[in-house]
N, CA, C and O atoms as a printed pandas DataFrame, in Angstrom:
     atom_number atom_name residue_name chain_id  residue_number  x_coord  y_coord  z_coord
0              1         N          UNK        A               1   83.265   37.128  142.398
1              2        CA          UNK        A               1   84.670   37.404  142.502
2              3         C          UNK        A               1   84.879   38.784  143.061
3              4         O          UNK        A               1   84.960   39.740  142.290
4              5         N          UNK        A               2   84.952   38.906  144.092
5              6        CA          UNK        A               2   85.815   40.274  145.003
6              7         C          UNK        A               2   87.187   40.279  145.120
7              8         O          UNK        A               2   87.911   39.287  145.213
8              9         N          UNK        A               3   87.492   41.356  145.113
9             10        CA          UNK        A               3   88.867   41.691  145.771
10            11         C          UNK        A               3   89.077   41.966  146.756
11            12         O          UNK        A               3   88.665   43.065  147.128
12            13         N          UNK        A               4   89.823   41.121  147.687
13            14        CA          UNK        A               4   90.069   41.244  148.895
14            15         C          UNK        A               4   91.265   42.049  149.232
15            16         O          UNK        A               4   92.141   42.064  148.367
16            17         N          UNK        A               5   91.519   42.857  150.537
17            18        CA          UNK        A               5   92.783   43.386  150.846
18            19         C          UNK        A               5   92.872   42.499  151.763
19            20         O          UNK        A               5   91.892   41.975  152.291
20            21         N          UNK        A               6   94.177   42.222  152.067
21            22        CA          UNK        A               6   95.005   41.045  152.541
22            23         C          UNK        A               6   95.072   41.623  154.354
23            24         O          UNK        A               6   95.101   40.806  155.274
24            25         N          UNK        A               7   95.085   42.943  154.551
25            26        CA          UNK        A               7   94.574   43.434  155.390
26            27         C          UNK        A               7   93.702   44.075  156.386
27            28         O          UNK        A               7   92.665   43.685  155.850
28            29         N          UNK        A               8   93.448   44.476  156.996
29            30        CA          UNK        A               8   92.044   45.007  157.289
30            31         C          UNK        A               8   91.664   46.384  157.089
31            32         O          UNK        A               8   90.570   46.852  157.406
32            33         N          UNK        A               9   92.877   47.186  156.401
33            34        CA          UNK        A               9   92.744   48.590  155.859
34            35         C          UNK        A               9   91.540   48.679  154.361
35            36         O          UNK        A               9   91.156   47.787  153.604
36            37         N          UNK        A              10   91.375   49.449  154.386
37            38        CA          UNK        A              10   90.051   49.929  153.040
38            39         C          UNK        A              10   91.089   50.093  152.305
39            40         O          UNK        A              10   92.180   50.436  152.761
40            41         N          UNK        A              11   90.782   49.788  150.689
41            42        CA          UNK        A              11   91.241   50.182  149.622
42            43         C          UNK        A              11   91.119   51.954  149.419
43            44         O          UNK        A              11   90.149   52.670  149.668
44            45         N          UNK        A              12   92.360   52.304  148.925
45            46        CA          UNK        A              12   92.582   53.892  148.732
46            47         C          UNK        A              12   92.221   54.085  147.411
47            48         O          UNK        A              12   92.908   53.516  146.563
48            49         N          UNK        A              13   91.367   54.710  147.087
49            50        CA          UNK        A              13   90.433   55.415  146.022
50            51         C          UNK        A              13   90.838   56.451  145.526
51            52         O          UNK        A              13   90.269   56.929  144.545
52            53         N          UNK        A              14   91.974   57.063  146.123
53            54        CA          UNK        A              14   92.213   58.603  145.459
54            55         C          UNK        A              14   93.480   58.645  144.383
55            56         O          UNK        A              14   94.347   57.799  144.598
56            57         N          UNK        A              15   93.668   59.447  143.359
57            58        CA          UNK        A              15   94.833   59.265  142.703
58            59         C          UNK        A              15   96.173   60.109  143.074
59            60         O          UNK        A              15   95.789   61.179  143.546
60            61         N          UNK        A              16   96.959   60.078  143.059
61            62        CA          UNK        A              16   98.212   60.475  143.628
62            63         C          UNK        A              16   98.483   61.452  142.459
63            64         O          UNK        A              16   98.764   61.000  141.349
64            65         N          UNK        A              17   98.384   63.117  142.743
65            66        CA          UNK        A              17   98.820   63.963  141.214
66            67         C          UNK        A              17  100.086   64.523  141.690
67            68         O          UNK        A              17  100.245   65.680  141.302
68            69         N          UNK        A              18  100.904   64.122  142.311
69            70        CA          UNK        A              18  102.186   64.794  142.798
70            71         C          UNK        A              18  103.203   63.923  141.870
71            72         O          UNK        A              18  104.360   63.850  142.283
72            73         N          UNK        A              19  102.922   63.347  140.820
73            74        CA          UNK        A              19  103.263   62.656  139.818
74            75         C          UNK        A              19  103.365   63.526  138.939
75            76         O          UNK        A              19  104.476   63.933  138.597
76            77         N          UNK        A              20  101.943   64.104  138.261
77            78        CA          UNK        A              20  101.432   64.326  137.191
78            79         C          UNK        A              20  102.199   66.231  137.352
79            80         O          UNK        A              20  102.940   66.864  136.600
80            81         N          UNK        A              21  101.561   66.573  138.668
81            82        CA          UNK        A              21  102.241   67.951  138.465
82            83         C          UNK        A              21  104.161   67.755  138.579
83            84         O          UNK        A              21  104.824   68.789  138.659
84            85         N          UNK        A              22  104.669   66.787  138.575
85            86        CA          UNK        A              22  105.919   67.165  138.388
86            87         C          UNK        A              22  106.614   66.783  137.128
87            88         O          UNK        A              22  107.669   67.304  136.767
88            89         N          UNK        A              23  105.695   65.428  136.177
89            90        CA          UNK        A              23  106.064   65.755  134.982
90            91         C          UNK        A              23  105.853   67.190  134.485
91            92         O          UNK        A              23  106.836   67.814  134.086
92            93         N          UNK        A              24  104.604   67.771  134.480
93            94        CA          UNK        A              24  104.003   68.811  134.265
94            95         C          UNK        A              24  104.958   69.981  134.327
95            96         O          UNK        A              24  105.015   70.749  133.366
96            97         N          UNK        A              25  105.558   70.129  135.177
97            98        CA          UNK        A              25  106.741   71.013  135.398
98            99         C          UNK        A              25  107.548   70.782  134.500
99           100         O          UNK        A              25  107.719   71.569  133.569
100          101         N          UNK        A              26  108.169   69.691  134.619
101          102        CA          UNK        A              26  109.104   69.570  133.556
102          103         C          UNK        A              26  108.616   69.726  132.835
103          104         O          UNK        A              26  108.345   70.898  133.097
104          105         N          UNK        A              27  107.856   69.440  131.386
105          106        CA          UNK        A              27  107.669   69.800  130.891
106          107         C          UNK        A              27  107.304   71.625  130.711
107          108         O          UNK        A              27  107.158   72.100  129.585
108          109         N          UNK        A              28  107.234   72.175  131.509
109          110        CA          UNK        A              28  107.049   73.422  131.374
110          111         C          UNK        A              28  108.646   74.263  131.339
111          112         O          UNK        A              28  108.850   75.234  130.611
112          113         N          UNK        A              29  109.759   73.625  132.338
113          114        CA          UNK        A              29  110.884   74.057  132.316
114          115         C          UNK        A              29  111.209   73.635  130.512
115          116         O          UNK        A              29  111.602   74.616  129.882
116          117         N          UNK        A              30  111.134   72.858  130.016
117          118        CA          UNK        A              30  111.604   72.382  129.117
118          119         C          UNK        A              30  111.175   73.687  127.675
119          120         O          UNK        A              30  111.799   74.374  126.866
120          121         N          UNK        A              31  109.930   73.456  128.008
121          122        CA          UNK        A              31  109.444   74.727  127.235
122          123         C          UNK        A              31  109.857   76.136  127.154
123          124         O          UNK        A              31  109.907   76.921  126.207
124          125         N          UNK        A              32  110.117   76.236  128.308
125          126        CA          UNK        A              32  110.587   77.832  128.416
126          127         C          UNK        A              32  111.737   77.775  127.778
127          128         O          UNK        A              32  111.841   78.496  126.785
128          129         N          UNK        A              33  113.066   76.789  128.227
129          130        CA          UNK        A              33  114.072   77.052  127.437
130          131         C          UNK        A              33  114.421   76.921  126.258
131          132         O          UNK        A              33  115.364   77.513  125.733
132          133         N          UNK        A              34  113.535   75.964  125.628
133          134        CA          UNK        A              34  113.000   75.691  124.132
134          135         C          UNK        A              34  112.504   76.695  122.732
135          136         O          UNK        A              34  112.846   76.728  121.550
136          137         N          UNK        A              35  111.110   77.786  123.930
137          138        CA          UNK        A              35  111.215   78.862  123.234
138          139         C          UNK        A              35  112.193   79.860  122.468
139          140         O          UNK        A              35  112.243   80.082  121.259
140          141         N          UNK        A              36  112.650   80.183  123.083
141          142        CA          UNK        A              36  113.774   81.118  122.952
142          143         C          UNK        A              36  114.452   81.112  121.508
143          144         O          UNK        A              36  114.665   81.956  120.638
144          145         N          UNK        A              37  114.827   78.928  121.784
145          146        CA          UNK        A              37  115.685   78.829  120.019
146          147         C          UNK        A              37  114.927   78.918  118.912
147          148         O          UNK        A              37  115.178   79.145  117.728
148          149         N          UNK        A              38  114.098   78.729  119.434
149          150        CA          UNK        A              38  112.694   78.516  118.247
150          151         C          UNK        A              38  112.855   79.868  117.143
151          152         O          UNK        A              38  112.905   79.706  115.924
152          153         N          UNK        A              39  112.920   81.116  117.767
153          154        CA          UNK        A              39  113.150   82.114  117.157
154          155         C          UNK        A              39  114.197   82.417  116.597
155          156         O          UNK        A              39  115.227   82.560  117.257
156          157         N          UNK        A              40  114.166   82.602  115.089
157          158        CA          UNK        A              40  115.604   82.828  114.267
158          159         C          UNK        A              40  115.595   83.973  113.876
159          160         O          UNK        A              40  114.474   84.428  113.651
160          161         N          UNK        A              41  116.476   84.650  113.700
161          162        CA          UNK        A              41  116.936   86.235  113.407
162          163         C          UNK        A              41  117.925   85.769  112.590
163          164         O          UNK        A              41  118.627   84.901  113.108
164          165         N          UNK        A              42  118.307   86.212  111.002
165          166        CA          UNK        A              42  119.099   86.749  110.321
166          167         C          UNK        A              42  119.650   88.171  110.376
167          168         O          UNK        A              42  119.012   89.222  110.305
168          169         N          UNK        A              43  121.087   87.973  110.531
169          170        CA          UNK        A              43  121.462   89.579  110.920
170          171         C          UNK        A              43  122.115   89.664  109.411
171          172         O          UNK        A              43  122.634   88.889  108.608
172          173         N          UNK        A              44  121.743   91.227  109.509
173          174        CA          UNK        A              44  121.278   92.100  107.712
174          175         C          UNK        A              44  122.318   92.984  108.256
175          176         O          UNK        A              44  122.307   93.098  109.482
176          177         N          UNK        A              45  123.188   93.616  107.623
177          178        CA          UNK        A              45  123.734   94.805  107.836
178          179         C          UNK        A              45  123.452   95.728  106.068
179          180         O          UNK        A              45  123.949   95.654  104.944
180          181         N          UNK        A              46  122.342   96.555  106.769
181          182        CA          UNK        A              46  121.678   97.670  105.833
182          183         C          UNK        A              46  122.994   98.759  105.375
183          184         O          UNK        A              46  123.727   99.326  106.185
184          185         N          UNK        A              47  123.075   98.879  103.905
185          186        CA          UNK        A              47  123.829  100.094  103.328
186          187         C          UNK        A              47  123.436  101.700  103.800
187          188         O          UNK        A              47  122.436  102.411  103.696
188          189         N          UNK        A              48  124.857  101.855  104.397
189          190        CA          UNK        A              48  124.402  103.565  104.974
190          191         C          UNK        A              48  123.952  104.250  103.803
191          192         O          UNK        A              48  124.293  103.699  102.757
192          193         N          UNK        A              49  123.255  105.336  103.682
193          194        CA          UNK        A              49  123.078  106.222  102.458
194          195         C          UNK        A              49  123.060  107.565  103.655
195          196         O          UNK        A              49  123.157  107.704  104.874
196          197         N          UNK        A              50  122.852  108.478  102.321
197          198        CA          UNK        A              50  122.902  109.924  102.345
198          199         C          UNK        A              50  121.304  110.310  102.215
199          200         O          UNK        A              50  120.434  110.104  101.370
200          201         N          UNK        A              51  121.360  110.874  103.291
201          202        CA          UNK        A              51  119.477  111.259  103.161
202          203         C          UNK        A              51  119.502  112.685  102.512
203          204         O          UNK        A              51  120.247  113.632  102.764
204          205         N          UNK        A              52  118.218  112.547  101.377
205          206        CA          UNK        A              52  117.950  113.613  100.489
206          207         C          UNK        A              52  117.174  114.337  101.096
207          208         O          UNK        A              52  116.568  113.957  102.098
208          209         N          UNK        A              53  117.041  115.785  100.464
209          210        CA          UNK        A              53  115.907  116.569  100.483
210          211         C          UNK        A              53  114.720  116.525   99.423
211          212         O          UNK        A              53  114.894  115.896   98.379
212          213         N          UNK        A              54  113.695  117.083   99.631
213          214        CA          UNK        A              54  112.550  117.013   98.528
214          215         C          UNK        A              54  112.785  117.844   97.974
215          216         O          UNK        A              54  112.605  118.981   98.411
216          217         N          UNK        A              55  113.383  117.540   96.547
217          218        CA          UNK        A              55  113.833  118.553   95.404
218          219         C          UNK        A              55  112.264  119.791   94.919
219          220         O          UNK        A              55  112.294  120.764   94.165
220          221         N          UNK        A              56  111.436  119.391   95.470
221          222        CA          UNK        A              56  110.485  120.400   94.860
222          223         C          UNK        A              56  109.228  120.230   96.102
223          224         O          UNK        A              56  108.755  119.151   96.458
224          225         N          UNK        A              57  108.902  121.383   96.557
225          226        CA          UNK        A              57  107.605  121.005   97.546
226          227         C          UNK        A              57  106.486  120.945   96.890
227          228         O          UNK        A              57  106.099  121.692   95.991
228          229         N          UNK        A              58  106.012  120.113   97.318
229          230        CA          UNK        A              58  104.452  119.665   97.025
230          231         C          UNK        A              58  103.375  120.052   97.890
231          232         O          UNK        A              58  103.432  119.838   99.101
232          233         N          UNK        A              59  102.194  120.725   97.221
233          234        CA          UNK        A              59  101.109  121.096   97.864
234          235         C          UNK        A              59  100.316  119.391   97.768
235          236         O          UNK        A              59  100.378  118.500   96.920
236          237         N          UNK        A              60   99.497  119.538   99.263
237          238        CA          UNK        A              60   98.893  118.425   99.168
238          239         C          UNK        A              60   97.403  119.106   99.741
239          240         O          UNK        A              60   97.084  120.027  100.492
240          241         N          UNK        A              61   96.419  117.640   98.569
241          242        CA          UNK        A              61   95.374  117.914   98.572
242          243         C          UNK        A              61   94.352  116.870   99.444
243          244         O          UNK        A              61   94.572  115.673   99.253
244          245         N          UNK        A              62   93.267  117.214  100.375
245          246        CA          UNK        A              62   92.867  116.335  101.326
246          247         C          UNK        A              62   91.507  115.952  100.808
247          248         O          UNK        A              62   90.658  116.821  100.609
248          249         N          UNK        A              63   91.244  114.511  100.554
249          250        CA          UNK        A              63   90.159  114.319   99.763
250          251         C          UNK        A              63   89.188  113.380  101.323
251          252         O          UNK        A              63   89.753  112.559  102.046
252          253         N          UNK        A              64   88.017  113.721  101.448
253          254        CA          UNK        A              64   87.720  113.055  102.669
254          255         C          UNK        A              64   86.107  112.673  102.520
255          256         O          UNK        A              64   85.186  113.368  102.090
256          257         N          UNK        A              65   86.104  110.989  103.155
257          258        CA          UNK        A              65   84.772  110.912  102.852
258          259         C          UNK        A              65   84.196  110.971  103.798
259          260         O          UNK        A              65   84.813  110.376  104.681
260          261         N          UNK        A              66   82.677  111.665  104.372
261          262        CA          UNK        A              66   82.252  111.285  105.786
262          263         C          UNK        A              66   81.175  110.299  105.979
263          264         O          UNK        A              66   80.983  109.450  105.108
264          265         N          UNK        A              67   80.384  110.345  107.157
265          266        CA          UNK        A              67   79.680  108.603  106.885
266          267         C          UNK        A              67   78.848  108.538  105.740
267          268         O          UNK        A              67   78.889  107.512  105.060
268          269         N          UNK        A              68   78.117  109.451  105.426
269          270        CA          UNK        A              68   77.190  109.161  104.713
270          271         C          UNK        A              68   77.843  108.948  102.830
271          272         O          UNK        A              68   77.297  109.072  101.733
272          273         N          UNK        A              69   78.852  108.686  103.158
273          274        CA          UNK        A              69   79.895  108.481  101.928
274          275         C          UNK        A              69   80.038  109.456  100.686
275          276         O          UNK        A              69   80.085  109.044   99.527
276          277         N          UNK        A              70   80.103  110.786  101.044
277          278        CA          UNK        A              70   79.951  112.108  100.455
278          279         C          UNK        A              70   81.500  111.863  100.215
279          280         O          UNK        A              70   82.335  111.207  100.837
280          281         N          UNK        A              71   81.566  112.706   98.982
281          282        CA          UNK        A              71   82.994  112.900   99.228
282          283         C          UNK        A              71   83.566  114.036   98.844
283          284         O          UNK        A              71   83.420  114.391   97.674
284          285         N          UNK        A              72   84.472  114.977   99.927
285          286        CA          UNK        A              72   84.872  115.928   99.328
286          287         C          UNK        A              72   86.534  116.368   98.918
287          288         O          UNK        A              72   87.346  115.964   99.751
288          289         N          UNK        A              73   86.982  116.957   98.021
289          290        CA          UNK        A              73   88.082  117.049   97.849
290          291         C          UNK        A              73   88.460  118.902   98.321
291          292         O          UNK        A              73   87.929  119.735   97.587
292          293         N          UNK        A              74   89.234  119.370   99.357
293          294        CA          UNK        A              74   89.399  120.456  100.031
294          295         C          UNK        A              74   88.068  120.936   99.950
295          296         O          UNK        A              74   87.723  121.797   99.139
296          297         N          UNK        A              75   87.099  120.247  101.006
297          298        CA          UNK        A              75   86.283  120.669  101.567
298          299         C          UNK        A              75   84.765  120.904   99.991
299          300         O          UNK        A              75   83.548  120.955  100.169
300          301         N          UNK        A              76   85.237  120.957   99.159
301          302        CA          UNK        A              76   84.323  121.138   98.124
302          303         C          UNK        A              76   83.591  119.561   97.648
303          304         O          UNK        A              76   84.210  118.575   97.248
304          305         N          UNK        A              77   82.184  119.689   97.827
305          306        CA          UNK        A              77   81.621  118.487   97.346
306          307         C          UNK        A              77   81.184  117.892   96.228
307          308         O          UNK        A              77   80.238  118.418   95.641
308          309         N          UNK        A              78   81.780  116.673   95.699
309          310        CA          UNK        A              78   82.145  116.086   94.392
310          311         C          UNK        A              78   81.604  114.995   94.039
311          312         O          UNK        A              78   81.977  114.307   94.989
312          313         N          UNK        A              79   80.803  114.065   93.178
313          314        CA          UNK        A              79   81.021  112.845   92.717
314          315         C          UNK        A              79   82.301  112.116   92.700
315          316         O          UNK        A              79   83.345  112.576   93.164
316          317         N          UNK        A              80   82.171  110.896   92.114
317          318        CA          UNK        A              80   83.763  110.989   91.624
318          319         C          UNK        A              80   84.154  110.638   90.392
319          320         O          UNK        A              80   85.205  110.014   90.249
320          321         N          UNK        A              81   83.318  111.009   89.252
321          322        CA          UNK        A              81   84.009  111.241   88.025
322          323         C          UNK        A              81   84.456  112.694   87.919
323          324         O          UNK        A              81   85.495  113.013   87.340
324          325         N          UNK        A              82   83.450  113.751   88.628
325          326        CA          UNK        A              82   84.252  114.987   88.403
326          327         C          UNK        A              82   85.409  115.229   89.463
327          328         O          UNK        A              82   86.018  116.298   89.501
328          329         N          UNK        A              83   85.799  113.671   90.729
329          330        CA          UNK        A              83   87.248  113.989   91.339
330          331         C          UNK        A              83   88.072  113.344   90.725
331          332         O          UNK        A              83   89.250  113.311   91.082
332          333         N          UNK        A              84   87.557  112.618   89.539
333          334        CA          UNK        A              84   88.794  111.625   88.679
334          335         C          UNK        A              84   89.044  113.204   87.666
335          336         O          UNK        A              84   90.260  113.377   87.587
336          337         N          UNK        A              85   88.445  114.084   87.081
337          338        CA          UNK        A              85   88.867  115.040   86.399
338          339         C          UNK        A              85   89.688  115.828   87.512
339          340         O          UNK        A              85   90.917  115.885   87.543
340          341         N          UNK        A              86   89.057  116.264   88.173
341          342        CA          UNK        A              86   89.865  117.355   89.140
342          343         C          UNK        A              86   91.215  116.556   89.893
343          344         O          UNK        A              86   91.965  117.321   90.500
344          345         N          UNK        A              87   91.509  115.388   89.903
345          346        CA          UNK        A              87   92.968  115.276   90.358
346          347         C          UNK        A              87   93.993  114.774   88.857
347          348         O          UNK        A              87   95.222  114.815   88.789
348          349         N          UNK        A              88   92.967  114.291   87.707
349          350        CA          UNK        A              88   94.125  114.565   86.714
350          351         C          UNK        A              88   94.657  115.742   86.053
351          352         O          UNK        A              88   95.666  115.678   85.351
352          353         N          UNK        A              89   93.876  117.043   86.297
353          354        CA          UNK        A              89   93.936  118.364   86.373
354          355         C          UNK        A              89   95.273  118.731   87.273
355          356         O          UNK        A              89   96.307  119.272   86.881
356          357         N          UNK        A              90   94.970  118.322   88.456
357          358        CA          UNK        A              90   95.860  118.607   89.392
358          359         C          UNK        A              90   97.410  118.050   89.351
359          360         O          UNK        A              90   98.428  118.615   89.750
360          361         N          UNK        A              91   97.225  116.486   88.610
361          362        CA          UNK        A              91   98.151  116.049   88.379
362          363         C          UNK        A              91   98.829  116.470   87.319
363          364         O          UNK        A              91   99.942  115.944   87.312
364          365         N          UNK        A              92   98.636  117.271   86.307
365          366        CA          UNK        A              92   99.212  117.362   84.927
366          367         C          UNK        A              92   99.868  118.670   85.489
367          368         O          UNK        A              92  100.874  119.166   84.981
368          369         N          UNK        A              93   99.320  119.107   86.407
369          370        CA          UNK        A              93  100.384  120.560   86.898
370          371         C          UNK        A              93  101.179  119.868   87.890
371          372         O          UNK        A              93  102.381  120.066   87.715
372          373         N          UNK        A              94  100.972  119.307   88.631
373          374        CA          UNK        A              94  102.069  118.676   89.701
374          375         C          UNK        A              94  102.397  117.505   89.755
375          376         O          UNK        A              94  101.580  116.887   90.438
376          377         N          UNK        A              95  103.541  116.600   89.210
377          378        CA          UNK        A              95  103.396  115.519   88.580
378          379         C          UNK        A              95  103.847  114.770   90.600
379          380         O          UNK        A              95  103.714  113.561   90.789
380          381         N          UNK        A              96  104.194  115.449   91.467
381          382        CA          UNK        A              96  103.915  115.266   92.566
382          383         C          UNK        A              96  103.297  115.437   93.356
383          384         O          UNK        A              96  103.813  115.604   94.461
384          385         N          UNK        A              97  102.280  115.472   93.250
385          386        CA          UNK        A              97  101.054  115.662   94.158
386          387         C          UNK        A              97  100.704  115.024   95.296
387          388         O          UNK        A              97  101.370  113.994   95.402
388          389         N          UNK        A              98   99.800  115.212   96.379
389          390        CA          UNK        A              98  100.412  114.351   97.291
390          391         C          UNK        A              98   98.899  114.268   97.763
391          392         O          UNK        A              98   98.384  115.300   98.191
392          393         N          UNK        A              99   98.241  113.224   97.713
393          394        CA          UNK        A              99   96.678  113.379   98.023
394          395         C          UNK        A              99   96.456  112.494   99.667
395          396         O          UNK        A              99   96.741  111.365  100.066
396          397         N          UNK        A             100   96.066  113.217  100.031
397          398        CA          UNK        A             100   95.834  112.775  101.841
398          399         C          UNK        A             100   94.290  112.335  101.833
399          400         O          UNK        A             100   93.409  113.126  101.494
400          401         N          UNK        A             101   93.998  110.872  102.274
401          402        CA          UNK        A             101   92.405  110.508  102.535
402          403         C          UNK        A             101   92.230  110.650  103.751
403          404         O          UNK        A             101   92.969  110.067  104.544
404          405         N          UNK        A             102   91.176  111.489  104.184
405          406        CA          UNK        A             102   90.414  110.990  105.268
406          407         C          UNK        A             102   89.196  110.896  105.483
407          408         O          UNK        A             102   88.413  111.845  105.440
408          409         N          UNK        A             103   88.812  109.351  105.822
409          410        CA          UNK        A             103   87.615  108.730  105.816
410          411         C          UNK        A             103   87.338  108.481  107.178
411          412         O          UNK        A             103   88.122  108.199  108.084
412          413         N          UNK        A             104   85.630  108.683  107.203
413          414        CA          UNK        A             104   85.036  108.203  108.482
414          415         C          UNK        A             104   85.434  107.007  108.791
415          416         O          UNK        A             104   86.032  106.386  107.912
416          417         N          UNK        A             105   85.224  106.391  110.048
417          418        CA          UNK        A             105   85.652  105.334  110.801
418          419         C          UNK        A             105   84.278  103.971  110.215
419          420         O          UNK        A             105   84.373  102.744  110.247
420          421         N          UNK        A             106   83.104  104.858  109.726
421          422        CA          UNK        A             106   82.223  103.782  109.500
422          423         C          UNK        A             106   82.048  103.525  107.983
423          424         O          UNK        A             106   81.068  102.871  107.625
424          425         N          UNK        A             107   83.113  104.092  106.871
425          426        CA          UNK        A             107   82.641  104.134  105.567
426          427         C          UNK        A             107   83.501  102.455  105.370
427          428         O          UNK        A             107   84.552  102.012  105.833
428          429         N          UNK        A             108   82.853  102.100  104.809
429          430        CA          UNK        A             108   83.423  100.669  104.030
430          431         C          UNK        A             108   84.237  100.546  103.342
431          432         O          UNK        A             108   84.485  101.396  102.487
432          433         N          UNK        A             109   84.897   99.487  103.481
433          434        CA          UNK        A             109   86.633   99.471  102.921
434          435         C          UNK        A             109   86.792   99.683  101.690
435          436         O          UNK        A             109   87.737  100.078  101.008
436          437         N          UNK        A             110   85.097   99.176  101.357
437          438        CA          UNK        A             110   85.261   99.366   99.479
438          439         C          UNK        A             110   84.931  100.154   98.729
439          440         O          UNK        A             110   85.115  100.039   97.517
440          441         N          UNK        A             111   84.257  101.328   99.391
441          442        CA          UNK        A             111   84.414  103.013   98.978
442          443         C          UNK        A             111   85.611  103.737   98.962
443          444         O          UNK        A             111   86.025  104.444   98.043
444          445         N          UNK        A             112   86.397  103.399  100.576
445          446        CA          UNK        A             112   88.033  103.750  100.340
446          447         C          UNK        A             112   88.950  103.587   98.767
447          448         O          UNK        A             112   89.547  104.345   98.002
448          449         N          UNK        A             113   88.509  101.544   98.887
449          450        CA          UNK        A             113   89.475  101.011   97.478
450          451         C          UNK        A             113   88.670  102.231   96.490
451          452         O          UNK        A             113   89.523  103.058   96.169
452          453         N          UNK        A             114   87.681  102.493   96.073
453          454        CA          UNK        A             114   87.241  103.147   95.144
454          455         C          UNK        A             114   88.225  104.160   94.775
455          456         O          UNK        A             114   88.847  104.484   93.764
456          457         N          UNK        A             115   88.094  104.628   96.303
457          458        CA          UNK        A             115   88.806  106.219   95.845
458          459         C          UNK        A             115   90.476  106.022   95.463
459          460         O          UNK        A             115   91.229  106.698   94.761
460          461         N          UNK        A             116   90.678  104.818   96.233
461          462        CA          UNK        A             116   92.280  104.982   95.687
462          463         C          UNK        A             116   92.455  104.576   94.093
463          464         O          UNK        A             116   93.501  104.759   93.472
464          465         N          UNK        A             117   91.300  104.016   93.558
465          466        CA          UNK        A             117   91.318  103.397   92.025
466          467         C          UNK        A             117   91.790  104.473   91.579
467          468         O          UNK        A             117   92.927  104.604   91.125
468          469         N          UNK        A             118   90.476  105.815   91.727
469          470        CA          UNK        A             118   90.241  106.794   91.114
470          471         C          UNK        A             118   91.415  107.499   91.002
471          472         O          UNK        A             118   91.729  107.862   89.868
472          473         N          UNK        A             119   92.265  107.825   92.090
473          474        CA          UNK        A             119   93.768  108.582   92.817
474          475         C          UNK        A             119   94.282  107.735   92.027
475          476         O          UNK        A             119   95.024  108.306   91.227
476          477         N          UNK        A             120   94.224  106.475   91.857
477          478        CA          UNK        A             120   95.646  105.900   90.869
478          479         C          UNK        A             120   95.429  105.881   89.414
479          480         O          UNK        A             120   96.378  105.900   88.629
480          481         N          UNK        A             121   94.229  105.843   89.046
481          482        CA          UNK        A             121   94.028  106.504   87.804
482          483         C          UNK        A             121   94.248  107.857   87.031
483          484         O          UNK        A             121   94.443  108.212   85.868
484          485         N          UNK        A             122   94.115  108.441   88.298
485          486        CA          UNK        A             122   94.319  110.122   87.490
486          487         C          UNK        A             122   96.097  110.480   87.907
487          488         O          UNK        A             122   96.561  111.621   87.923
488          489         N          UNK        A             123   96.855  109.264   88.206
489          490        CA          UNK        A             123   97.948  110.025   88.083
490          491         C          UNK        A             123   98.393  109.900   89.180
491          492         O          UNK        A             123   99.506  109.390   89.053
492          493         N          UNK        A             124   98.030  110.177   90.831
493          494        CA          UNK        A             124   98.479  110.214   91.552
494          495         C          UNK        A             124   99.609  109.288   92.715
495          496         O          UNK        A             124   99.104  108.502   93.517
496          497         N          UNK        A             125  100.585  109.425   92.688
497          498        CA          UNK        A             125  101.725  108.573   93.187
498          499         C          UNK        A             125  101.734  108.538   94.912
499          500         O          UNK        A             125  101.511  107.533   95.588
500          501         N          UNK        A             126  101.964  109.533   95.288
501          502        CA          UNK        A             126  101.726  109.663   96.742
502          503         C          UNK        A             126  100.273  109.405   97.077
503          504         O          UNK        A             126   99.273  109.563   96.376
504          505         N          UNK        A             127  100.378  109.043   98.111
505          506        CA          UNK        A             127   99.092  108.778   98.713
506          507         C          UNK        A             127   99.412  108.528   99.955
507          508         O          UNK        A             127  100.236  107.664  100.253
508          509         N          UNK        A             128   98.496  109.612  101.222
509          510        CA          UNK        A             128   98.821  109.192  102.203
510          511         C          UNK        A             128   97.261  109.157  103.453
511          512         O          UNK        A             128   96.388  110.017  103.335
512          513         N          UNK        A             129   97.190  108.326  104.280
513          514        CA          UNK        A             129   95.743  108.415  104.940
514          515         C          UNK        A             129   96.102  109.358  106.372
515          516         O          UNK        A             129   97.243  109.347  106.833
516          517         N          UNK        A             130   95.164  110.038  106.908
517          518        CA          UNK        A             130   94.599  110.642  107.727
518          519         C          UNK        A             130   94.196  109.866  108.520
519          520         O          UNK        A             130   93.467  108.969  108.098
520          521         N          UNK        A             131   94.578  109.933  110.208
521          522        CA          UNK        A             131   94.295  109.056  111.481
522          523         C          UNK        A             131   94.224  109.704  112.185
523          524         O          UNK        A             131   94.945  110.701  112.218
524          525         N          UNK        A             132   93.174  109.393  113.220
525          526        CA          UNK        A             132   93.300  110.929  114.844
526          527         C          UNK        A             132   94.647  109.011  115.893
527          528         O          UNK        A             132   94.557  107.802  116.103
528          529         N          UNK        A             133   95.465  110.021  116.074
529          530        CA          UNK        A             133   96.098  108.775  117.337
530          531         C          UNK        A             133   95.185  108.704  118.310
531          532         O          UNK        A             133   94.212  109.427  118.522
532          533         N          UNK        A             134   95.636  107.648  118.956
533          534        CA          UNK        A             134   94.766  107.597  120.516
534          535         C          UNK        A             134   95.701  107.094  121.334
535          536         O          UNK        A             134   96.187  105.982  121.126
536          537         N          UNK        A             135   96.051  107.848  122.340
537          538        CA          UNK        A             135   97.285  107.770  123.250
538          539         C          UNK        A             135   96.586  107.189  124.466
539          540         O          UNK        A             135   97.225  106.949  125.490
């Protein structure tokens, strides 16, 4: 059983995609304008306030670990049970204290958590980290 063409032309073998790319389009117009709703925004209208000053300045203290996971608090080198004494020290005189970390880029996230245990144990409320930008 063959299939014959009724003519003497060859059967055409190729597929016709001037089909396929113009669903294709559409579908792409369709999308683009589709996006857009997709995204919902609730509009908030935030209460104006009165911006304060810092009723009392705070000295802040820079506790920093480097790679080899040393750690020092203003440059002086510590364990850290004697930096869990030395910032509840610090804290019982300044109940605002303001402790700045800066850690090497290669110390592990879970020496950081350590130190913030320690900082939230002895008192300390502020806490802020140390970053070089890169513009």
């Amino acid at each position: 059983m063959s299939f014959q063409n009724r003519s003497d032309q060859e059967m055409m073998s190729e597929i016709n995609v001037t089909p396929l790319v113009d669903v294709m389009l559409v579908l792409l117009v369709v999308f683009i304008v589709t996006a857009p709703l997709l995204t919902q925004s609730v509009g908030v209208k935030l209460p104006k306030t009165v911006t304060t000053g810092v009723t009392s300045p705070s000295l802040h203290q820079i506790v920093s670990i480097d790679a080899q996971g040393e750690i020092k608090l203003n440059d002086i080198h510590m364990d850290e049970s004697i930096l869990a004494t030395q910032l509840s020290a610090m804290t019982s005189k300044d109940p605002n204290l303001e402790l700045r970390v800066d850690a090497d880029t290669t110390v592990p996230y879970g020496k950081v958590a350590q130190l913030m245990a320690i900082a939230q144990r002895a008192g300390v409320a502020n806490l802020s980290f140390v970053s070089n930008a890169v513009h």
